[in-house]
N, C-alpha and C positions, 0 to 999 in steps of 0.2 A: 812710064811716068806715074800711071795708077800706081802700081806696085811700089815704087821708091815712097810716095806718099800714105802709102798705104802703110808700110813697115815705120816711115817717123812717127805716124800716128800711135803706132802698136808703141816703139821704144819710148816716148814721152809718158805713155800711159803705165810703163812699166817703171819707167822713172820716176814718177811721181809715185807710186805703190808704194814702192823702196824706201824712199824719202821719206813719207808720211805728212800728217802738216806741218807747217813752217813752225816754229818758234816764234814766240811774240818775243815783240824789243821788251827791252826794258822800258818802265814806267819813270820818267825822271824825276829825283828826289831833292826839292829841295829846300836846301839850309839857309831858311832867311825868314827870321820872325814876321818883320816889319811887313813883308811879300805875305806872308801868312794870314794877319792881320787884317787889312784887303781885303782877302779873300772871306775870310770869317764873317767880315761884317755886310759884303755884299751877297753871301749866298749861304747862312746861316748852317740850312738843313742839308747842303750839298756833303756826298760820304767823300770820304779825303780820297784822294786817287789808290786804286787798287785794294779799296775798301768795300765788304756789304755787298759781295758775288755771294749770295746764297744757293748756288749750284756748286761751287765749290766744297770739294773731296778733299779732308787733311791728307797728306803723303805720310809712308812709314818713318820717314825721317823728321816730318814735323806731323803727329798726330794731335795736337791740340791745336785746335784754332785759337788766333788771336784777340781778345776785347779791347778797344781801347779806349780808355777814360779820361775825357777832357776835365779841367777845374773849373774852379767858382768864378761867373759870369763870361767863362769862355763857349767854344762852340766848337763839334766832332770837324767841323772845316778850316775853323783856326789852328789848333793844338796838333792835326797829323799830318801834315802834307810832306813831312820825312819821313816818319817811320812809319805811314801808313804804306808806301811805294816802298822803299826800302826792304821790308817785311813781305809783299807778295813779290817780287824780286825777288827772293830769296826762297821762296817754294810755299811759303804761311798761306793759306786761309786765313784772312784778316778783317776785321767787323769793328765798327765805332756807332758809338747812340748819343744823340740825345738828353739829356735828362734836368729832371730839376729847374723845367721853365716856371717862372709865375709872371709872366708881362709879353706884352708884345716886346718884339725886337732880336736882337741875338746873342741878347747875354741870356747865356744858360748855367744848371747849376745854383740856382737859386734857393730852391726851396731847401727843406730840414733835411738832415741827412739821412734819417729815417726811411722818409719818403723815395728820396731819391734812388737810396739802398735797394728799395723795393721793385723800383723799375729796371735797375741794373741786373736783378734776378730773374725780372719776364724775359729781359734780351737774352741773359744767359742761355736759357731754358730755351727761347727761340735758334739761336745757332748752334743746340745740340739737335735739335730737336732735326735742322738743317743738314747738318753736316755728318749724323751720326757717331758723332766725338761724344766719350765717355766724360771730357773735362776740356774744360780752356782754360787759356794762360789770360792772366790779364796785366796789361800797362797802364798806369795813372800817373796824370800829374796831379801836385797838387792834391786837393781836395779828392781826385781821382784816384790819386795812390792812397788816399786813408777811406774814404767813402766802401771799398768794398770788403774792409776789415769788419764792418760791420754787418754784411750780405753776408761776410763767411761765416760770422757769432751768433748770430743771430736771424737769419735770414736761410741757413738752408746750403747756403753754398762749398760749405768747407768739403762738401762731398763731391760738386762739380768743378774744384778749381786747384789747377795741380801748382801755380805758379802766381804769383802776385808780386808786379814791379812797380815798385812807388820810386818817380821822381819828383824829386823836390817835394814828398808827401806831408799835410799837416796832423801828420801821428798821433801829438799831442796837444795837438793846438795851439797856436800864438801869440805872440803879446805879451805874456806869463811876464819877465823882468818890467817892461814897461809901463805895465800897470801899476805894480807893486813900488816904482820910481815917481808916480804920474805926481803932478800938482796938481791935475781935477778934483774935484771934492769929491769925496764919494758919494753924496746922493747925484753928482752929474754923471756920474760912470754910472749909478743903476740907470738914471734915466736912459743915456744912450742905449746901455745892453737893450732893455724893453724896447726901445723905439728899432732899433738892429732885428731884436726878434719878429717885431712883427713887420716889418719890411723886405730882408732878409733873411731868413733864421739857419739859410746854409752860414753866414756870416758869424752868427750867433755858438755856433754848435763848434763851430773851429777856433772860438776862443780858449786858450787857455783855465784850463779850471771848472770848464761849461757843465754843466750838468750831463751833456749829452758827451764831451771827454773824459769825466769822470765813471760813465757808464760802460763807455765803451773801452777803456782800458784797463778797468776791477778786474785784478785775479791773472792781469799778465796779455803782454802784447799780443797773441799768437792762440792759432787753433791749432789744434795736431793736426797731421796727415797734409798741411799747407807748407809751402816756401815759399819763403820773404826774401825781396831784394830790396833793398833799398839805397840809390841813386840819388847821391846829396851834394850842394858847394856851399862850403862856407861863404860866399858870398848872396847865400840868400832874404833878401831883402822885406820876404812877406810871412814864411815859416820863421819865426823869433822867437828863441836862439836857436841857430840855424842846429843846432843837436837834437831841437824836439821831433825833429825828421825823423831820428835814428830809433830801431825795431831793438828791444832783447828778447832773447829765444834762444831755442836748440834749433831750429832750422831758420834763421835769421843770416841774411848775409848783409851788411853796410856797408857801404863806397860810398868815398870819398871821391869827388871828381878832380880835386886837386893834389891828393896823394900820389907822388911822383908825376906831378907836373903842375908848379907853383904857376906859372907861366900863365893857366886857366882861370878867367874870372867869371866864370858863367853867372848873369842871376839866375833869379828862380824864375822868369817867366819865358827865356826864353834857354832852359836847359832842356826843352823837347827839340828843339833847332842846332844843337849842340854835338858836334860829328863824335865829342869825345863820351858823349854821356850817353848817345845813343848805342855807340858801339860797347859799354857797360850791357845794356838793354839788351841787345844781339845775344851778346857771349854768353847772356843770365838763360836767353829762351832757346839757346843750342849747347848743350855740355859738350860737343865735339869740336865745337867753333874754339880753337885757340886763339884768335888771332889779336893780337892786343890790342888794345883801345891807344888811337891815334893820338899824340901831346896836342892838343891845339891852341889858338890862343883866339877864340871868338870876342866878337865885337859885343859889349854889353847891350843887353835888345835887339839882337839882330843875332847871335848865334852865327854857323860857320863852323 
């Protein structure tokens, strides 16, 4: 009886050698703004699932870790709880911050773009610095996707960053026809701008025309040694005219999320919720991923 016991002891031990550790499940991904939402505003600074493992080693297959960058008055727990899971699912080292608070609460992304630019450069720096990675990829919505065109210009970054996906980005800022249409007098549009800037001035900076759009896009969209994706639907409702999204360059690529699939009316706030816009997003951070971005037909604000 010793012996019988003694040998299962040995063969289990040897089995398990063999094997090695188990695999982890998958992280479940999901595609639901409104569920997102919730979540954002009860646990603000919570990292979106499978996000901000600072022990984590990129793989040869994915050597850039992932940043991802939430927009204007959202929060790293709203914006990724898709493609934050999604993305280490798939093998990524995956990291979210952060940035641009000026008030209690969990709207973040606030402050100037400048500023904010700046702190997205200390994170960078922190998960090379983590990871050993020569460069990261980074995904923005929003404000997120233009916010770190100025990190790369200005800021230092065009040397750490191999990859930059702007959905639903506000490139050039917003409002541009609108205003030029408005029946506000114009000394009530300077008033608001002023009153914008000093309460907001992320708000300020993404207008159309702003001082800080004007600066930041003199002399052409694009840093060399960078690539640009940009992840757009005409149905976006906050980037006006939804074309001010769209990059020119030699290493510029644009999508349309409705381009062969009319059927999608994603808006802009919940095209991070978006099965079709993310799989854009996937295919941009793996050149060997062929695999097509799925027709979908999401629910407006709620994504799917």
């Amino acid at each position: 009886m010793l012996r019988r016991i003694a040998a299962a002891v040995t063969l289990t031990a040897a089995l398990t050698i063999t094997a090695g550790p188990a695999a982890a499940d998958p992280l479940p991904v999901k595609y639901n703004f409104i569920e997102a939402i919730l979540q954002g505003q009860a646990r603000p600074n919570a990292s979106p699932p499978g996000t901000n493992d600072f022990a984590c080693r990129p793989s040869a297959e994915h050597p850039n870790p992932v940043v991802l960058v939430h927009g204007t008055a959202a929060n790293m727990a709203l914006s990724w709880r898709a493609i934050g899971p999604e993305l280490k699912n798939r093998g990524f080292c995956v990291f979210a911050l952060n940035y641009g608070r000026l008030y209690p609460g969990p709207s973040f992304g606030l402050a100037s773009v400048e500023r904010s630019a700046t702190q997205l450069g200390a994170f960078v720096d922190r998960v090379l610095a983590a990871t050993g990675a020569e460069e990261v990829d980074i995904i923005g919505h929003s404000q997120g996707g233009m916010m770190p065109r100025q990190y790369l210009r200005f800021g230092g970054g065009a040397a750490k960053v191999g990859t930059l996906i702007g959905m639903s980005p506000s490139n050039h800022g917003s409002g541009g026809e609108e205003e030029e249409e408005s029946d506000v007098p114009a000394w009530a549009r300077s008033f608001l701008r002023a009153l914008t800037r000093a309460v907001a001035p992320a708000f300020a900076d993404q207008s159309a025309g702003s001082p800080f759009m004007q600066r930041l896009n003199e002399g052409g969209d694009t840093v060399p040694g960078v690539r640009y994706v940009v992840i757009q639907t005409r149905y976006d409702e906050i980037v006006t005219p939804w074309t001010s999204a769209l990059l020119v360059g030699p290493n510029v690529t644009n999508i349309v999320v409705q381009d062969g699939c009319e059927q999608n009316k994603i808006d802009h706030a919940a095209i991070v919720y978006d099965r079709r816009a993310v799989g854009f997003a996937l295919r941009a951070l793996d050149p060997t991923d062929t695999t097509p971005a799925p027709c979908t037909r999401p629910r407006p604000w709620v994504g799917g």
